[in-house]
Each structure stands twice: as structure tokens, then as C-alpha cells.
N, C-alpha and C positions, 0 to 999 in steps of 0.2 A: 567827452573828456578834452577834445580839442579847442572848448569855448572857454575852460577855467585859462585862469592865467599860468604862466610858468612858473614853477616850483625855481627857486635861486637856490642850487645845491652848493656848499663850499666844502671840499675836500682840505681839511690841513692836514700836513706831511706826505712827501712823495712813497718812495720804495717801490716795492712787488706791491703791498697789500691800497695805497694812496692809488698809484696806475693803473691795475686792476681793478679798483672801485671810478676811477672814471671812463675808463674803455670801455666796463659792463655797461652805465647809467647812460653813457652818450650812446651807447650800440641801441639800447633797449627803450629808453625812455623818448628820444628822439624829442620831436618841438618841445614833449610838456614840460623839459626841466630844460635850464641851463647851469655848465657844468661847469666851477672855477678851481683850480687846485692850486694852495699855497706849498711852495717848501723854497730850501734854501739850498744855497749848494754849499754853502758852509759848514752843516748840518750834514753828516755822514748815516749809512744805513747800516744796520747790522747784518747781515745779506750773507748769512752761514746757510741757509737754508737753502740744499738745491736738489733733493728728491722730493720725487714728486711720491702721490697716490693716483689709483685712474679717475679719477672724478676730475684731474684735469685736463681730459679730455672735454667735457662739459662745457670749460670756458676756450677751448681751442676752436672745437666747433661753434660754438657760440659766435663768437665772435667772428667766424669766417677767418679763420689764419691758416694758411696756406703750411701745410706737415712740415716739408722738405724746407723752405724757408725759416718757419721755426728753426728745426732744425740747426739750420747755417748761422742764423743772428745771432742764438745764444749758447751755441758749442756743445748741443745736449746729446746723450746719448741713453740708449732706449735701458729700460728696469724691468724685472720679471718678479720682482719680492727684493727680500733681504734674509742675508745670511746672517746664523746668529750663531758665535762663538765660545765655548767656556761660559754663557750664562748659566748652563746651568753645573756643570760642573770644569776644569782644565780637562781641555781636549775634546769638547763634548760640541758637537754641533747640528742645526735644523736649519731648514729655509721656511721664512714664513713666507708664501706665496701667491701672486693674486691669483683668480682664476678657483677653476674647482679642482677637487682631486677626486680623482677616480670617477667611479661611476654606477651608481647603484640599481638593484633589479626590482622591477615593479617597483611596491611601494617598500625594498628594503633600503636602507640609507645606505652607502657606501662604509663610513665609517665604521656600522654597525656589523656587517662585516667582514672589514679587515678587524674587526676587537676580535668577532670568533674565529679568525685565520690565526690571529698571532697567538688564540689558546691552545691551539691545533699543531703552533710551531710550522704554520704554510705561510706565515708574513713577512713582505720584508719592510723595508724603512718606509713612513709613510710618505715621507717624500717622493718616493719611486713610484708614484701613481698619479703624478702631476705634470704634463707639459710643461710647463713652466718652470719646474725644478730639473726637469731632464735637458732642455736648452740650460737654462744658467751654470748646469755643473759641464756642458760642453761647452761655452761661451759664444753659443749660436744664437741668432735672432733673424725673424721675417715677420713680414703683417701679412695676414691671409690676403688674398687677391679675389676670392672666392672662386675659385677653381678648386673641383674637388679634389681631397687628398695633396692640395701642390703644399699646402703648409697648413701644421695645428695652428687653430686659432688661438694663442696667445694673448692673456691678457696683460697691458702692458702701460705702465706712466713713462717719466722722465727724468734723467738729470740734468739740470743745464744751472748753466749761470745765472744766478739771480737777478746782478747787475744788471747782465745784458738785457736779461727779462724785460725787466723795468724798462730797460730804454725802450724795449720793441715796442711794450704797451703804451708808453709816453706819445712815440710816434703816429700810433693807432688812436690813440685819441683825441690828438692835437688836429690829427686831419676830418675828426669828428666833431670841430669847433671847439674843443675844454680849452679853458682859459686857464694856460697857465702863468703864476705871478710870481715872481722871483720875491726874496724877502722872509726877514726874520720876523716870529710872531711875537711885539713884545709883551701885548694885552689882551683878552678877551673882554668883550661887548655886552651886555647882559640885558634884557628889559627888566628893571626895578620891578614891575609886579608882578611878571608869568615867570623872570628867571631865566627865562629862555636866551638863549647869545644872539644874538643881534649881529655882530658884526668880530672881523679880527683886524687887531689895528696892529702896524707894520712901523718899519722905520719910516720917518720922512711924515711924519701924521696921516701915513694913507691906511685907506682901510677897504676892507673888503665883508660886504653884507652879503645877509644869504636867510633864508628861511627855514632851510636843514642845514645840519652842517655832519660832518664822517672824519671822526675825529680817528688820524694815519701817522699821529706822532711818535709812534714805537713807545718805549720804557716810560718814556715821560708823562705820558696819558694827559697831555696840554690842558683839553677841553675836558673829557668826562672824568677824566680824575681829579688833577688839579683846580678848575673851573666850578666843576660841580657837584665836585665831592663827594662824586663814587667811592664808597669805600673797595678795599682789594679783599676778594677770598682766597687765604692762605694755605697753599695745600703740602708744605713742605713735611708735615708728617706723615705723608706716603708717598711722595717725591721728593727726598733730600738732596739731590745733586742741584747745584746752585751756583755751577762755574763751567762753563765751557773756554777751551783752547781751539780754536782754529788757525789749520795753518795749509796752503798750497802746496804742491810739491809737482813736478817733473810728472811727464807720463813714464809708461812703462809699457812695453809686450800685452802685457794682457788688459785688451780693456773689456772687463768684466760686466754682463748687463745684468747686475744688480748691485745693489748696497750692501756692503760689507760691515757688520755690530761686532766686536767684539769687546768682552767682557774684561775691564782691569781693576784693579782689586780697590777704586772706589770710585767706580764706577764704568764707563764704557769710551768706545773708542767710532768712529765711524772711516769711512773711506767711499769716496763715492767719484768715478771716474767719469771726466767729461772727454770732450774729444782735444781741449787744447792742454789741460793738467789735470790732476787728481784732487780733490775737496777734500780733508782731514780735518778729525777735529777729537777732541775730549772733551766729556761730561763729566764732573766728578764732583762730589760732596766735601768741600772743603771745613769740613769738621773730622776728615778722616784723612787727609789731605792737602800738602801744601803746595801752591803753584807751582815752585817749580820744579819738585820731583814730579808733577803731573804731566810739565812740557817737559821732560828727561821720559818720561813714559811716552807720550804721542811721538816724538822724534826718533825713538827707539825703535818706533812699530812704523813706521813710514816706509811706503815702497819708492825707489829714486830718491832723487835731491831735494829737500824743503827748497823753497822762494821765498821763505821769509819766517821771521821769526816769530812764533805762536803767538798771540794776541787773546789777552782775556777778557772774558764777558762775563758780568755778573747775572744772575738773573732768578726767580722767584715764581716758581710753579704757583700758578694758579690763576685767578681769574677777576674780573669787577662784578659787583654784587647786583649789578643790572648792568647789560650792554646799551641799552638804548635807555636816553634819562632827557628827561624836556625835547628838545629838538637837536638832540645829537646820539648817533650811532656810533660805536668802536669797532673797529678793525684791526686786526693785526695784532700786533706787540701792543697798544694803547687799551687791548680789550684784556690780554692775558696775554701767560707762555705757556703752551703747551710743549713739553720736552720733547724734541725731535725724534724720538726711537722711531716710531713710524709714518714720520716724515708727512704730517698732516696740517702745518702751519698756513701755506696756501691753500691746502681745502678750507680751513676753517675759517680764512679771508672768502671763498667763492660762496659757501654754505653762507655766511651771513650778508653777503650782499645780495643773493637769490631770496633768502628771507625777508629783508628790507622791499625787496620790488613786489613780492609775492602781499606783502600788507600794508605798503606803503599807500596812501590815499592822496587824494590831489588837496583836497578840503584839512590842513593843520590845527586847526581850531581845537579838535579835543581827537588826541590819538590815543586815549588812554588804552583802548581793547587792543588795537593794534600792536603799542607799546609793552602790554600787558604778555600777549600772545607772545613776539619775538624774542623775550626776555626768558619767558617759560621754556620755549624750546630751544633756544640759544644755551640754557644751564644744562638741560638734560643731553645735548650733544656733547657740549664739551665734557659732564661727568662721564659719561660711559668710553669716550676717549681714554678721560685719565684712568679707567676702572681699566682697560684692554692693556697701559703700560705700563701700570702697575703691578700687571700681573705678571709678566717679566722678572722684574725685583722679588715677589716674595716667593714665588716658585724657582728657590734657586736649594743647592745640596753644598755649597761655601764654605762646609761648616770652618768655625774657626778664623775666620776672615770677619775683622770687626765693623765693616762697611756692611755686607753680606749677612752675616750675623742679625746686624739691627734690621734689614729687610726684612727679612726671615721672621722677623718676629714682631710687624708693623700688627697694628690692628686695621682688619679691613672695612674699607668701606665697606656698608651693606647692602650694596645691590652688586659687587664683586665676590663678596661671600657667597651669593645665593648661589653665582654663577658659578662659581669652584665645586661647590655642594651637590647640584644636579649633575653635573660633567662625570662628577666620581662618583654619581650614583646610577647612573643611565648611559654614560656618554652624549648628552641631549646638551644643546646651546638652545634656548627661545628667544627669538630679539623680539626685544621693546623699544614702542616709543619711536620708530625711525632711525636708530641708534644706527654711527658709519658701516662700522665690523660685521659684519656676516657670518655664518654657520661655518664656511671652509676657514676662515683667518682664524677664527677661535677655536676652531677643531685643532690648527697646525700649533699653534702658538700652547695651548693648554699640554699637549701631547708633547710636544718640543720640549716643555720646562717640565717634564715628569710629572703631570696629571694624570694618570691612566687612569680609568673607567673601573669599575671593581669586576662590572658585567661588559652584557651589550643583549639587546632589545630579542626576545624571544622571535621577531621575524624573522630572524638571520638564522634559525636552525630549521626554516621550509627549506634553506640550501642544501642540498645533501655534503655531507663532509666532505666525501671523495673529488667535489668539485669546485671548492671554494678555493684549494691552490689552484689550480691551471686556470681559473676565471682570473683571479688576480694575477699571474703572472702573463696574463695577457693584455690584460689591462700595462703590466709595468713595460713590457715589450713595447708594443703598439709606442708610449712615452720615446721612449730612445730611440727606436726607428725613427721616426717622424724628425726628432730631433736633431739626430744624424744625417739627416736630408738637407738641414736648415744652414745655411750660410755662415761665416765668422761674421760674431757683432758689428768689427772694428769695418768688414770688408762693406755688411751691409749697409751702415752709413756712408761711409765714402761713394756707395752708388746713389742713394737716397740723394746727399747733398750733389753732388758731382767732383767733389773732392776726393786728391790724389791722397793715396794710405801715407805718404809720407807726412802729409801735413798733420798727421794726428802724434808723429813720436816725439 
């Protein structure tokens, strides 16, 4: 591999998802590519995004970044799930949480029975069987040391500044040789008979060639939309929310290690605290709603003082009809949106640049299988994404609420349907295909929005009755102990970084 010649990668537009595909490519790729990234600084990022999932841990390790550092560069503070409010009805709330819950005997599934404890009236919330859920509702956090018993293993992502992100990775990559090029794109380069882009020309008639290029322009889609005429797949009739508000605000007392959803009557709310201020924002279907009763609703529900006045973003659930098309790959915002409810925007930047190196070849001459492969599984990721936040929206009780209302009565996609069908026939998830969500998120999130199972799996009645409470409520103990052992959030960071508690209020 070392004899071919070097691959010329041009990365256009910066951000999280443009910095992140060149810190991966210069970490990973090393002599065989060189790495050129255009953007502008005139050119602003949308940069609402700043929970994480654990998959980025993948690119933390990866990349060799130091915790504690992270940490301090980008003001993050640690996540255990997200709390969900009034989705499914006012006053009603779950945590969907990483990590497993509970714990099942031999080959019975946990799930299976807590369903015949709660027929039994021996159940209690299924939250209460999750470490994760029992730290976040005491606002505790540790990472195991591996010392037995010193702390539950905790599964766990991040909040941080996006911004800041970006810079770290800028940093990380610029000491990896990426070349970055200041300048605005005002043309793409094409070869006449393969179609492929050549080159992007800049102000000043400079240009910059390449032989792949990773098209990082957010909304605009420069190269694979504009360029090459990717058409977009529209998904706003099971995702109509098409407007988000964000706005900063103040910290407060409680910094909470997870993300806070709650439900407004067209559509949802977020809150997500870092260590220098709190991230807020609105989602809302502006067919049901107008701007700015939307920002009279987010500044309503705001803990401390706003920093600025809400700011709208348009934007348009769904995806491009191939991610990868001639010699260009989409990243980020330029490939789709996927709506933030479960905060997957940078997995869905690290999953497709780990796909790209996984089939990328040295030899470009004919990538059709390649191209073919990454495109096919690049749809099926992001459908079963939107099928997981989808199911949010129509598993709601609103009635009477005409936002809610129209949820409620979407027609579903069919491989979401299948999964509603088996859940409340069995209580059983099967994942296909590689799909992100796992048996525990689908368990939490289907039970959370009022799915219950009709049954549960004839194994769970080898339990003797008399034992299946005091099994679970040992199970929910053991949770809270442990939990109770564990540190304040707000404390554990400030030992992690070395930072004094003051600098967080």
C-alpha cells in the first residue's frame, strides 16, 4: 500500500463534522493520503449540537485524546441518557438511558420479568433498575477505576461545546500536517467526461485539487448536492418539526449529568448543561406554530438568565439519495438532518467516516462496489435512526393537541411498524442490519411512551412468584446504593479537570 501514490483528500467546510473527518483521515490514513481542508471564517457553523451518544468515545480513543483535557478545552460535562418529559402525556416522565437495565436469570431476559412482576403488582418504574437512572436522578457521576465495588460501571457520553470541539480537533490535525486553506468556495472543478470534481476554485483564481473530496458544507450541500445533483429524501411526513431556537443561558446549582427533552405543544424543548453555561434550544413544526410564541415558550422554560436572544434555524428532516456519488462523500449537515432528540448528529459524522476508511481503496479508477456498499449501509443507519425518533412522536396520549394530534395519526414507516407490533406482542426488540439502538434504548423508550407488551415470554414463569419481588427489589437497591456512594457531577469534574467549583457558577 505504501508504493501506490498518495490519495489528495480535500475536505470542504470546517465545523465538528469537516475537523473530525480530518483528524480521523491524518490519525488513520497517515503517508497514504494527504489531507487539505477548505472553509472560511466568514462562513459561520450551526454548532447547536452538544450531546453526545457513547460511540464518542470511539473517536476520543481513537484519536488518543487525553479525558481530562477534553474535558477542559471544551467545557463538557459528563451524560448518563436523557430525560423525557410530558411526551407522552403533562406531567409524565422516563429516562431513556445508556447502559443495561437490570439483570436477567439464566436465559430469562430482564424485561421479561419485570412484565410478570408488574402483572403480579411486585414492579416498580422501570427506570429503578438502572445505574444510570439512579445516579442521574441524584445528580452523581464517577468512571469505574476498576476497583471492585468502588463505583457502578456507568455508561456514559458527553456535553461539550461544539465550537470548542472543532477547535481541539483543528488543533489535532493541523499538528498531523492537514492543510488548512482559508477562502471562500466560489466554483467547483468537474472532469468533462467522468464528472468527477477536480478541483475547488477559491477567490484570487486559486484552487485546490484533490482526488476524493468530503463534502463538510452543512445545509448547502456545495459539492454533493449542488455540484452533483444529489437529489434530497424528504422525510418531513414523520418528522415535521422544521425549526429550531437556540439560545445560552447562565448556569445554575444543579448541573445535571444528562439531557433534559421536554415536550411543548409543537414540539420539544432541550437543555443540556456544560460546565461554563446551559445549551437550550426548541424544535417545533412551524405549521402549528409561529416563531415567536416558540421563543416566548423556550425563554419561558429557561433555568437562569438567557445570553442572547434565540436564533432560528431552518431545517428539513431527511437525507441525500446516495451519500457518496463520483468522488465525493457527505458528512454532517451536507449529507442530511437528523433531528437531535437523541443527540446522534456526530455519531452519524464518525459512523460515516469509519465506513469511508473501512472501503475506501487506494486504486479510484472504478469504486463502484465500494460506492455501492457505503451508500446501502449508510440509508439503512440512518433509517432505523429516524424509525427510533419517530417513535417518540406517535407513541404520545396529546389527545386534542393538534401538533400531537397529527403525530398520532402519521403513518408509519414499515420496518417501525413491524417493531411496535412484535414489542406489544412479545415484549421482544430483534436488531437488524447493524442498526445504532439496542434491546435496552428500545426497551426504555417503547415502555416510556406507553407501549406495554400485552404478555411476557413464558420463561419468566420458571421464576416462582414469591420471588420475583425481593429479586427486583434488589436489583433496584443495589442501583441507589451504589449511586449514593458516587460523587456530585458538578464536584467530579472539577477534580477530573483540576478546576475550582467556583469556575463552573
Amino acid at each position: 500500500m505504501s508504493k501506490r501514490a498518495p490519495l489528495e483528500i480535500v475536505i470542504a467546510g470546517g465545523g465538528t463534522a469537516g475537523w473530525t473527518a480530518a483528524a480521523t483521515l491524518a490519525r488513520f490514513l497517515g503517508n497514504y493520503a494527504t489531507v487539505a481542508l477548505v472553509e472560511s471564517d466568514a462562513i459561520g457553523t450551526v454548532g447547536v449540537g452538544e450531546a453526545t451518544i457513547p460511540q464518542i468515545h470511539n473517536l476520543i480513543v481513537g484519536l488518543g485524546l487525553d479525558q481530562a483535557e477534553f474535558l477542559r478545552d471544551t467545557n463538557a460535562s459528563f451524560k448518563l441518557g436523557i430525560e423525557f418529559t410530558d411526551w407522552v402525556r403533562p406531567g409524565h416522565k422516563y429516562f431513556h438511558s445508556f447502559g443495561q437495565v437490570g439483570r436477567g436469570v439464566g436465559l430469562i431476559p430482564f424485561r421479561q420479568l419485570w412484565l410478570r412482576a408488574r402483572e403480579l403488582g411486585q414492579a416498580g418504574d422501570y427506570g429503578d433498575y438502572s445505574n444510570n437512572v439512579a445516579a442521574a436522578r441524584l445528580e452523581r457521576f464517577a468512571i469505574a477505576d476498576g476497583r471492585d465495588g468502588a463505583a457502578p460501571d456507568l455508561a456514559y457520553a458527553y456535553h461539550f461545546d461544539a465550537h470548542l470541539f472543532a477547535q481541539m480537533l483543528r488543533r489535532y490535525a493541523e499538528d498531523l500536517g492537514v492543510n488548512r486553506v482559508e477562502g471562500m468556495i466560489e466554483r467547483v472543478e468537474r472532469d468533462p467526461e467522468s464528472g468527477d470534481i477536480r478541483a475547488l476554485r477559491l477567490d484570487r483564481d486559486r484552487a485546490v485539487a484533490g482526488s476524493f473530496f468530503i463534502d463538510c458544507t452543512g445545509f448547502r450541500s456545495l459539492l454533493l448536492g449542488n455540484t452533483l445533483g444529489v437529489p434530497f429524501v424528504d422525510w418531513r411526513r414523520w418528522l415535521p418539526c422544521d425549526t429550531a431556537l437556540a439560545v445560552p443561558s447562565e448556569n445554575v446549582p444543579a448541573m445535571r449529568p444528562y439531557t433534559q427533552s421536554g415536550a411543548r405543544p409543537a414540539g420539544w424543548q432541550w437543555r443540556i448543561p456544560l460546565q461554563h453555561r446551559v445549551g437550550n434550544g426548541h424544535v417545533f413544526c412551524s405549521e402549528f406554530m409561529g416563531v415567536d410564541e416558540a421563543s416566548e415558550i423556550l425563554l419561558a422554560n429557561v433555568e437562569g438568565k438567557a445570553l442572547a436572544d434565540p436564533r432560528p434555524i431552518r431545517f428539513v428532516s431527511g437525507h441525500r439519495e446516495q451519500f457518496w456519488s463520483h468522488n465525493c462523500v457527505a458528512l454532517g449537515l451536507a449529507a442530511g438532518f437528523m433531528e437531535p432528540l437523541e443527540s446522534t448528529s456526530i455519531h452519524l459524522v464518525q459512523s460515516g467516516i469509519g465506513r469511508l476508511l473501512n472501503v475506501l481503496a487506494g486504486d479510484l479508477t472504478d469504486t463502484t462496489a465500494a460506492r455501492d456498499t457505503f451508500n446501502k449501509l449508510s440509508t439503512i443507519e440512518w433509517e432505523r435512526i429516524r424509525d427510533f425518533i419517530v417513535l417518540h412522536y406517535v407513541a404520545n396520549e396529546r389527545v386534542g393537541e393538534p401538533f400531537w394530534d397529527h403525530c398520532r395519526a402519521m403513518e408509519l414507516p414499515a420496518t417501525l411498524a413491524e417493531k411496535i407490533d412484535l414489542f406489544r406482542e412479545a415484549g421482544l426488540f430483534v436488531r437488524e442490519e447493524d442498526e445504532l439502538f439496542l434491546d435496552d434504548s428500545w426497551g426504555q423508550v417503547m415502555i416510556g411512551q406507553g407501549i406495554m407488551p400485552r404478555g411476557w415470554s413464558p420463561l419468566a414463569d420458571n421464576v416462582p412468584a414469591q420471588d420475583i419481588g425481593p429479586f427486583l427489589q434488589a436489583i433496584a437497591k443495589s442501583c441507589r446504593v451504589k449511586a449514593e456512594a458516587l460523587p456530585d457531577h458538578r464536584a467530579f469534574i472539577a477534580t477530573m479537570t483540576g478546576r475550582a467549583l467556583e469556575q463552573f457558577a
